[in-house]
PAFILO-814721 format. One record per residue (C-alpha): residue number from 1; residue in three letters; z, x, y. Coordinates in steps of 0.2 Angstrom, whole numbers, plus 5000, padded with zeros to 4 digits. Example, Ala and Ser with C-alpha at 12.3 -4.5 7.8 and 13.67 -1.06 7.14 Angstrom:
<recs>
num|residuo|c3|c1|c2
1|ala|5039|5062|4978
2|ser|5036|5068|4995
</recs>
This chain:
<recs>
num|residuo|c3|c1|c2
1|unk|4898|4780|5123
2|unk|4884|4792|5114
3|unk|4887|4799|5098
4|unk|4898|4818|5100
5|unk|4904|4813|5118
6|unk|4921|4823|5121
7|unk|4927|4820|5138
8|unk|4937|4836|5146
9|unk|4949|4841|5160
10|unk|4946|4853|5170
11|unk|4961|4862|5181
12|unk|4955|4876|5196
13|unk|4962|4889|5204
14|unk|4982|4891|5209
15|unk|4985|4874|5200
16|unk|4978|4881|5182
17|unk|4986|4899|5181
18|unk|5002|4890|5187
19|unk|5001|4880|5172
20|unk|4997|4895|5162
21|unk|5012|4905|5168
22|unk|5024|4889|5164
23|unk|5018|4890|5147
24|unk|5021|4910|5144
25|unk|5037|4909|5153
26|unk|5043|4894|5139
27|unk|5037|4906|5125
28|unk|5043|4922|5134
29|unk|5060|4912|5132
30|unk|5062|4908|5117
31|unk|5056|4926|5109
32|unk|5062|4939|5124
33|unk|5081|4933|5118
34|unk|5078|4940|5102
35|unk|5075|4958|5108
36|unk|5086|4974|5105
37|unk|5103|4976|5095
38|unk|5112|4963|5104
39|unk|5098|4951|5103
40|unk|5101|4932|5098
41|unk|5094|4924|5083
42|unk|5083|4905|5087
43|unk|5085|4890|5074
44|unk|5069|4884|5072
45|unk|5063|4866|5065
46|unk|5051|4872|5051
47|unk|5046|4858|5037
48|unk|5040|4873|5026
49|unk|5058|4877|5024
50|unk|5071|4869|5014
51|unk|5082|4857|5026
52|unk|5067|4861|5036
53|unk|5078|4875|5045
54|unk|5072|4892|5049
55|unk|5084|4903|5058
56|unk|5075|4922|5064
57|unk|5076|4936|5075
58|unk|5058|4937|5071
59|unk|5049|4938|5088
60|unk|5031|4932|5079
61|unk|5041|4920|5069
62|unk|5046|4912|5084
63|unk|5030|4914|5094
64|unk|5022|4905|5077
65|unk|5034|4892|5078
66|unk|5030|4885|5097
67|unk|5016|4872|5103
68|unk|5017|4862|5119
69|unk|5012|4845|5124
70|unk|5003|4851|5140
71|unk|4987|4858|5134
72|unk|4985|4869|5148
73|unk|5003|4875|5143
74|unk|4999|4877|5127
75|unk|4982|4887|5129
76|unk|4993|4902|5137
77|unk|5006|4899|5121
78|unk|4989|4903|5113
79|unk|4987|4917|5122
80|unk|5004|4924|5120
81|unk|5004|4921|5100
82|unk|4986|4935|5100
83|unk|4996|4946|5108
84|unk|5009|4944|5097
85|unk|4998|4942|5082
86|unk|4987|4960|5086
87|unk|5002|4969|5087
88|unk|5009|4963|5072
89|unk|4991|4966|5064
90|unk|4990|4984|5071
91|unk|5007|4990|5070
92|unk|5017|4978|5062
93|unk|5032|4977|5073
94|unk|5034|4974|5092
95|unk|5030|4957|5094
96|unk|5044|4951|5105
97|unk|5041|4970|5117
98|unk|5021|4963|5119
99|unk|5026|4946|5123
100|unk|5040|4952|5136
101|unk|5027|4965|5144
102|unk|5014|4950|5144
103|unk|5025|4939|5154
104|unk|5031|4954|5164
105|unk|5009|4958|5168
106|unk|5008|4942|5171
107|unk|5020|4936|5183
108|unk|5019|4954|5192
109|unk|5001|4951|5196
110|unk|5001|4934|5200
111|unk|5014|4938|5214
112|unk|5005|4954|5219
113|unk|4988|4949|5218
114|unk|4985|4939|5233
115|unk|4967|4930|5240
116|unk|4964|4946|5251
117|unk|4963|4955|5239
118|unk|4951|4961|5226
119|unk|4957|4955|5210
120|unk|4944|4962|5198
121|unk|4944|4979|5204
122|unk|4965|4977|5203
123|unk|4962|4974|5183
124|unk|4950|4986|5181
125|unk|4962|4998|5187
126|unk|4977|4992|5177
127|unk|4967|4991|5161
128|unk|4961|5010|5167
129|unk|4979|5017|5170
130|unk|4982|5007|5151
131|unk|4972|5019|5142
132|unk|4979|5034|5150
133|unk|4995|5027|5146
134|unk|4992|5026|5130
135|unk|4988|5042|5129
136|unk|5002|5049|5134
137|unk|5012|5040|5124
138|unk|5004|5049|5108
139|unk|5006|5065|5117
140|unk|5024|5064|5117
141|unk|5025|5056|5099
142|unk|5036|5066|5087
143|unk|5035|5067|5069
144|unk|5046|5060|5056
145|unk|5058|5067|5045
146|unk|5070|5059|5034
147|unk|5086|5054|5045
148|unk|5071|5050|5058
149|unk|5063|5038|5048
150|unk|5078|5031|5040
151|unk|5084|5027|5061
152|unk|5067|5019|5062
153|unk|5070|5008|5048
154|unk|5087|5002|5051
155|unk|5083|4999|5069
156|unk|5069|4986|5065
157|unk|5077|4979|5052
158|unk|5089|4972|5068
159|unk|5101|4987|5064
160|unk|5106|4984|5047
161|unk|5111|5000|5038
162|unk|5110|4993|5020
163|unk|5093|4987|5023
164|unk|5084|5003|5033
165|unk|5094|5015|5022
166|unk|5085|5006|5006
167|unk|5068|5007|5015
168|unk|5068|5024|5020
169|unk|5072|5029|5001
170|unk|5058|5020|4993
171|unk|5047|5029|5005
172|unk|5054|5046|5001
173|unk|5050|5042|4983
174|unk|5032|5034|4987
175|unk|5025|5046|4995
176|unk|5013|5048|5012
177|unk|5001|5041|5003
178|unk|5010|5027|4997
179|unk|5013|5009|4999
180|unk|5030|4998|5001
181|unk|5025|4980|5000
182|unk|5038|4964|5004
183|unk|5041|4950|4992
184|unk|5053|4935|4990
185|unk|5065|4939|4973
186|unk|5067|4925|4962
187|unk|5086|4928|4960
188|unk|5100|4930|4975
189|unk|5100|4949|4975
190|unk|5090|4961|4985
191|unk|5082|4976|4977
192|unk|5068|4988|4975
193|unk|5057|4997|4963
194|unk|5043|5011|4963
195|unk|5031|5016|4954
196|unk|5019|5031|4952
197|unk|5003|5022|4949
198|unk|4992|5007|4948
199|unk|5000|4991|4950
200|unk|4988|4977|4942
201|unk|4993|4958|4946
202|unk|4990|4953|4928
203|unk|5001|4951|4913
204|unk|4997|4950|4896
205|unk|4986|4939|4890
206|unk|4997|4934|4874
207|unk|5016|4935|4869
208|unk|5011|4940|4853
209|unk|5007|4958|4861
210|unk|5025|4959|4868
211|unk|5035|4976|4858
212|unk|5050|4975|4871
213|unk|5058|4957|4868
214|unk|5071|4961|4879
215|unk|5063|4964|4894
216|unk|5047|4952|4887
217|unk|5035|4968|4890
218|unk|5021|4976|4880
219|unk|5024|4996|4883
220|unk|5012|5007|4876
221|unk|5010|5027|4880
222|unk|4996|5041|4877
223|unk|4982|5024|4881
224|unk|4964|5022|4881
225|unk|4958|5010|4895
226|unk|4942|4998|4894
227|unk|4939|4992|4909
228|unk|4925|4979|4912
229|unk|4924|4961|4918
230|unk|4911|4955|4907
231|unk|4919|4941|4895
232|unk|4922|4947|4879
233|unk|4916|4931|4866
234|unk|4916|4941|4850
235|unk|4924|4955|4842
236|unk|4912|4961|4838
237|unk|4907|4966|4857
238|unk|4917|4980|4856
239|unk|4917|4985|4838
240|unk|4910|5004|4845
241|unk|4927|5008|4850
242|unk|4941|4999|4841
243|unk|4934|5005|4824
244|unk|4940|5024|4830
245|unk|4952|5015|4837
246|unk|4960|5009|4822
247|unk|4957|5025|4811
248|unk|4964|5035|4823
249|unk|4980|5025|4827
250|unk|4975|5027|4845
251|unk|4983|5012|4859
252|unk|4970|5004|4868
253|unk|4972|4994|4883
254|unk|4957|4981|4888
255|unk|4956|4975|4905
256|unk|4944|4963|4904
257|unk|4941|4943|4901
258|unk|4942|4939|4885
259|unk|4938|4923|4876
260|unk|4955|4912|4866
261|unk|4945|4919|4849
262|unk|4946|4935|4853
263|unk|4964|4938|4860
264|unk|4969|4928|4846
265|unk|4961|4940|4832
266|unk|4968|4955|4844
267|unk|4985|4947|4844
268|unk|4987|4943|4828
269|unk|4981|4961|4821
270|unk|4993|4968|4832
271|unk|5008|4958|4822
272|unk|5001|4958|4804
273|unk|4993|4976|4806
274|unk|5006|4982|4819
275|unk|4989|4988|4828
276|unk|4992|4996|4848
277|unk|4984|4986|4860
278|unk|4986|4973|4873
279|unk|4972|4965|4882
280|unk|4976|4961|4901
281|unk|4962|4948|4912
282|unk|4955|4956|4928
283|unk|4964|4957|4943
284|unk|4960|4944|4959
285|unk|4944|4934|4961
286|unk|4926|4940|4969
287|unk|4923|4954|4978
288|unk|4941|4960|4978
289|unk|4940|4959|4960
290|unk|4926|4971|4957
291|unk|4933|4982|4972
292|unk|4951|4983|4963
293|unk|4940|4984|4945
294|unk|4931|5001|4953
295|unk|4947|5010|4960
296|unk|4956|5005|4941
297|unk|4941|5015|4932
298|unk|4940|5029|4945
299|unk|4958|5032|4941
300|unk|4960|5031|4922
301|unk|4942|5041|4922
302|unk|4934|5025|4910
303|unk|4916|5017|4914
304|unk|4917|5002|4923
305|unk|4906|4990|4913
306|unk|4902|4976|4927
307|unk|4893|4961|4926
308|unk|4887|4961|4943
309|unk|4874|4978|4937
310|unk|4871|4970|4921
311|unk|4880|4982|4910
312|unk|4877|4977|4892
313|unk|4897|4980|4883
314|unk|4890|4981|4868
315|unk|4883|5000|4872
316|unk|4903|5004|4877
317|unk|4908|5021|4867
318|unk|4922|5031|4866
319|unk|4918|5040|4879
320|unk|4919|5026|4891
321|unk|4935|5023|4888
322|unk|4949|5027|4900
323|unk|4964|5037|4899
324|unk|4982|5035|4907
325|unk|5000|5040|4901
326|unk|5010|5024|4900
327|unk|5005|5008|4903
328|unk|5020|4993|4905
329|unk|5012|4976|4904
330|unk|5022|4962|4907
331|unk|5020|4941|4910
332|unk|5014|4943|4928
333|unk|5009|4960|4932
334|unk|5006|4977|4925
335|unk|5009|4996|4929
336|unk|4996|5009|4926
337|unk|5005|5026|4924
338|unk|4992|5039|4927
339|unk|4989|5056|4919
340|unk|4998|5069|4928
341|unk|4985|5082|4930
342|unk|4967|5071|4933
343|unk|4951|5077|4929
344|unk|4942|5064|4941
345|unk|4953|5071|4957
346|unk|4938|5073|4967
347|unk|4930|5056|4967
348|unk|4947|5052|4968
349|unk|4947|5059|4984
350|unk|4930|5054|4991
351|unk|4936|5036|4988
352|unk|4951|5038|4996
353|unk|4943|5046|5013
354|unk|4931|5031|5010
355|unk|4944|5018|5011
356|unk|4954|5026|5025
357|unk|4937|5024|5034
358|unk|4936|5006|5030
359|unk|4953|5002|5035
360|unk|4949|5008|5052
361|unk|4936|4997|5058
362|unk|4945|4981|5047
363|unk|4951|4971|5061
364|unk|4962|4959|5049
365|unk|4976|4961|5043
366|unk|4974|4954|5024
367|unk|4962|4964|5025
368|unk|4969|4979|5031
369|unk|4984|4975|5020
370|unk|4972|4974|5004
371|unk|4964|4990|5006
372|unk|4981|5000|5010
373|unk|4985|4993|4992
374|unk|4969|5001|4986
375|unk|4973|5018|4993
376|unk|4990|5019|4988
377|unk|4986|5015|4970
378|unk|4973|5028|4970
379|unk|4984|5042|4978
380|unk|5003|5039|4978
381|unk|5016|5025|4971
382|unk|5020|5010|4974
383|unk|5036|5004|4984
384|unk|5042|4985|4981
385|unk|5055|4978|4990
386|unk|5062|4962|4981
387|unk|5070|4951|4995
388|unk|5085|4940|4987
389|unk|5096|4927|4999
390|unk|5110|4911|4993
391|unk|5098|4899|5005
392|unk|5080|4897|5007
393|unk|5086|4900|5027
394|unk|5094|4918|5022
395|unk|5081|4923|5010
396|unk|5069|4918|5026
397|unk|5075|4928|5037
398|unk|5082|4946|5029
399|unk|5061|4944|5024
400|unk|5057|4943|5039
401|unk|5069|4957|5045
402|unk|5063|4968|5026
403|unk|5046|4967|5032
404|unk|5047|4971|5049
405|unk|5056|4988|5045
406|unk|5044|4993|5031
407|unk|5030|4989|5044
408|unk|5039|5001|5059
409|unk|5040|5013|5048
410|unk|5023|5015|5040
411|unk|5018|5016|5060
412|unk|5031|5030|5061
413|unk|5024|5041|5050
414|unk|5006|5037|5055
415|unk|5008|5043|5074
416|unk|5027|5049|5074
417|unk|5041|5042|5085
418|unk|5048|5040|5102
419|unk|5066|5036|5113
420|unk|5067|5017|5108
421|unk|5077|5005|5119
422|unk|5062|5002|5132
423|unk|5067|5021|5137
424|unk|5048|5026|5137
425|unk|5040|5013|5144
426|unk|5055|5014|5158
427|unk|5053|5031|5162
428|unk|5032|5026|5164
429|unk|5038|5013|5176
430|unk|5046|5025|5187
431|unk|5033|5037|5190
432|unk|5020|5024|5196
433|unk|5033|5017|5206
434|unk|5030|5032|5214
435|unk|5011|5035|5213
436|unk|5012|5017|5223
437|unk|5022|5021|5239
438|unk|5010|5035|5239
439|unk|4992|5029|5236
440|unk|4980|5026|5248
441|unk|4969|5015|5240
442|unk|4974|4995|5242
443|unk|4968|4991|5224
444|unk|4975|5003|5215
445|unk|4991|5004|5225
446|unk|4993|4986|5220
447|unk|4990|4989|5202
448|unk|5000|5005|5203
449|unk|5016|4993|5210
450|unk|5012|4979|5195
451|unk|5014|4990|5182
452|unk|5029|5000|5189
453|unk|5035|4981|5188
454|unk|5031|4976|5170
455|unk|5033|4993|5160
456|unk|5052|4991|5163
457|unk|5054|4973|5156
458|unk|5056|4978|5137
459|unk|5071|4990|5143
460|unk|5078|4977|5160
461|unk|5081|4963|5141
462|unk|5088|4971|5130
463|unk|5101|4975|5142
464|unk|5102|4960|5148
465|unk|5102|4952|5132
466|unk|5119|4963|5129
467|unk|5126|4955|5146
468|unk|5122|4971|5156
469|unk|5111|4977|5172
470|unk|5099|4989|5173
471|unk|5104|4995|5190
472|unk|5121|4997|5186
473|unk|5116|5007|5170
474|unk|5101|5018|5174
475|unk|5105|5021|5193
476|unk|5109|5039|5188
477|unk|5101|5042|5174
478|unk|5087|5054|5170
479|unk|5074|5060|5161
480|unk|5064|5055|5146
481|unk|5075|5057|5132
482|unk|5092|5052|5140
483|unk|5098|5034|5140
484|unk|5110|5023|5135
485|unk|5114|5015|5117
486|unk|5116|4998|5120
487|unk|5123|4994|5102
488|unk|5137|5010|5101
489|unk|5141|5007|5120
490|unk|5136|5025|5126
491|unk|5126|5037|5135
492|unk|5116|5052|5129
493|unk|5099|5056|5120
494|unk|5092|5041|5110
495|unk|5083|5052|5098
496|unk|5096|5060|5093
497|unk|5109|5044|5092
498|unk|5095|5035|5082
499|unk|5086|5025|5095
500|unk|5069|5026|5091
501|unk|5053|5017|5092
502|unk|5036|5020|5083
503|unk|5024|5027|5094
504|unk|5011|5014|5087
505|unk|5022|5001|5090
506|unk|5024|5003|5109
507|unk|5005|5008|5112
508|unk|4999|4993|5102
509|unk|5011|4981|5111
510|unk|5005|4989|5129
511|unk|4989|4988|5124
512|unk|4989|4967|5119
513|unk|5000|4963|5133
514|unk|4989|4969|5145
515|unk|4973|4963|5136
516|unk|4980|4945|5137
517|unk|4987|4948|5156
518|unk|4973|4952|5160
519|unk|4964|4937|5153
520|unk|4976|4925|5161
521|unk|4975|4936|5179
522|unk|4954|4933|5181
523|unk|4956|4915|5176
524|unk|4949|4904|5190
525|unk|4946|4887|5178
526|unk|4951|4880|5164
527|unk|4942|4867|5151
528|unk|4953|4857|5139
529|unk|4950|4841|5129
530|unk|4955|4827|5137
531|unk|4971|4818|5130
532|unk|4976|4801|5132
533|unk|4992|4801|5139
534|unk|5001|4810|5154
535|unk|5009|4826|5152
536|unk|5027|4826|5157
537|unk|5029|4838|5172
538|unk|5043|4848|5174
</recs>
């Protein structure tokens, strides 16, 4: 056998999208039984986990979680997890709704689609019809208030009150332009706090320059700021600026790598001398570190002395120096109050637009997620939800349930909200039922009938997920905002009874289903690596 020789199966035709649809409907499974207020949650054997047990109604938790043996199979699993994975990426939530609309495209298609007809001109049309769709959808988006987004919240957060009612205050008290962020609490209690300014992922670089030993915290207020990521190696680097420093009784935060010499000659002035200043190291590593380095100057108005431009430190001058009102600097992160009233609000500005831009065309979602952080220290506060639990399996899966509500509702707020339930997407459905009976045209009546099929899906589960059908329930039901809450048992308008989707959400979900459907739709062959023993058939 030749050296790099990697034999593969090949499957055609009928044979290979059959395979594909076996796998999406095991995925589909699994996730769709998670969907709406009285969705199921799915126990999951995860070795990350302690007792290697993870129990979600996480509909990408659950996607995540799923492989198959038959490789085929397990390419449209694949499949199913992007969808699943750009929806989450984009907006967040929706994971399970583009998974059951993918399955929905998929099986439609593969029924109406037949050899007579001309499936690439079908797809062309459906992915045609998507766009206008989506459209639409942000037509009919409404803005959020504060009940609204309070709904949104408590909705994705699998309707619990406590949890949605906690993650629409911390946004009220954020702002627009700020950002809630989701993290594991150390202790069994879930809680939140915010903060009107920069939050730095660094803690003091000492003990010694703790001043509040009850809460192990160096606070400082009315503070100079030097920011720089050149290493200071001698005191004597930055004798331009502590000399006034010290005459003056002024407070001085460094931000900036410092040598053991040097924050042990700072720390041990501050105890014998009772000198104000604490010395901090520069937050993440590489390029994010000089990113995050930049925004800290721009904010606090200092001179960013970088190592990357060749700065030389020993040049720095009072006026360099930053400015904030309060700075609280404890073991693992700090918080940079700003001044209320900045000089610098322009640039401020500038950057800001800048970064919004950038987070536009980032395509993932670390990355997305790093330059949301950037923006919000810049502009607004910052919003940190502390998730607590008894059990690692608890803790797992009220995170996964925080997160999924902070996201919906960040989505809210950026294209407003519409009926939730599937209602929407339902009422979509009906009115290409109708364009189909109608249309002349066999290709686009064909597409016309597949997605008056698919787009009621995320509605036909929820209620059958709560044991109902949608027959029986929407045969005289009408128009768009009217429909029926499946967790309170009643007719009426969602909107007002709190059923509510992001617009982003829905769109996003449309979108990926249809971009995977359509994948799997135009596939005629399919190349895998060859494997070595037989795949159990069904």
């Amino acid at each position: 056998m030749s050296q790099g020789y990697s034999p593969k199966d090949l499957v055609f035709d009928d044979k290979g999208r059959s395979k594909l649809i076996n796998g999406i409907s095991k995925i589909a499974k699994a996730v769709k039984s998670t969907l709406g207020p009285r969705g199921n949650t799915v126990l999951i054997e995860s070795p990350e986990h302690t007792a290697s047990i993870t129990v979600t109604k996480d509909g990408v938790t659950v996607a995540k979680s799923i492989s198959l043996i038959d490789p085929v199979e397990n390419l449209a699993v694949k499949m199913m997890k992007q969808a699943a994975d750009r929806t989450a990426t984009s907006a967040g939530d929706g994971t399970t709704t583009a998974i059951v609309l993918t399955e929905a495209f998929v099986k439609s298609g593969t029924e109406l689609i037949t050899d007579d007809v001309n499936r690439t001109e079908v797809l062309r049309h459906i992915v045609d019809e998507t766009k206008k769709i989506s459209k639409t959808l942000k037509k009919k988006g409404q803005q959020v208030n504060g009940k609204k987004l309070k709904d949104v919240a408590i909705i994705s957060a699998n309707n619990d009150s406590e949890v949605g009612t906690n993650i629409a205050d911390i946004y009220e008290k954020v702002g627009k332009g700020g950002i809630v962020t989701v993290e594991k609490s150390k202790t069994p209690d879930t809680h939140y706090e915010v903060t009107k300014g920069i939050q730095v992922k660094r803690g003091w670089s000492s003990h010694l320059f703790i001043n509040d030993h009850k809460h192990d915290e160096c606070i400082l207020e009315d503070v100079k700021v030097l920011v720089a990521d050149v290493e200071i190696t001698n005191i004597l680097q930055i004798e331009n600026i502590l000399k006034p420093i010290i005459q003056n009784g002024h407070k001085l935060l460094i931000i900036a790598p410092c040598s053991q010499n040097v924050i042990n000659t700072l720390a041990a002035n501050v105890m014998k001398n009772n000198l104000k200043l604490v010395n901090i190291p520069p937050p993440d590593f590489g390029y994010r570190q000089h990113e995050l380095m930049n925004d800290i100057a721009l904010s606090v108005d200092a001179t960013y002395f970088s190592e990357k431009t060749g700065d030389d430190l020993s040049l720095i001058n009072a006026t360099d120096l930053g400015h904030c009102s309060k700075v609280i600097v404890g073991r693992d992160s700090t918080v940079v109050i700003k001044n209320d009233t900045s000089e610098n609000q322009e640039a401020v500005e500038k950057r800001v637009a800048e970064l919004w831009d950038a987070h536009e065309n980032a395509t993932r979602k670390d990355d997305k997620s790093f330059i949301e952080q950037r923006i919000a220290s810049l502009t607004g506060g910052i919003g940190v939800v502390h998730v607590g639990g008894s059990t690692d399996i608890e803790q797992k899966e009220l995170y996964d349930r925080v997160d999924d509500a902070v996201c919906a509702v960040k989505s809210a707020l950026e294209e407003g909200i519409l009926p939730g339930g599937g209602l929407t997407l339902y009422n979509i459905h009906k009115e290409y039922e109708s364009k189909s009976y109608v249309e002349k045209d066999h290709t686009k009546k064909i597409a016309y009938a597949i997605l008056a099929s698919s787009l009621k899906a995320p509605l036909t589960q929820i209620l059958e997920n709560a044991g109902l059908d949608v027959n029986d329930i929407y045969k005289d039901v009408k128009g768009w905002m009217y429909g029926y809450d499946v967790k309170k048992n009643k007719y009426g308008y969602l909107m007002k009874l709190g059923v509510i989707d992001p617009v982003k959400v829905t769109r996003s979900a449309l979108q990926n289903a249809v971009s995977v459907a359509v994948t799997i739709l135009s596939t005629n062959a399919i190349v895998t690596m060859a494997r070595s023993y037989e795949s159990s058939e069904d």
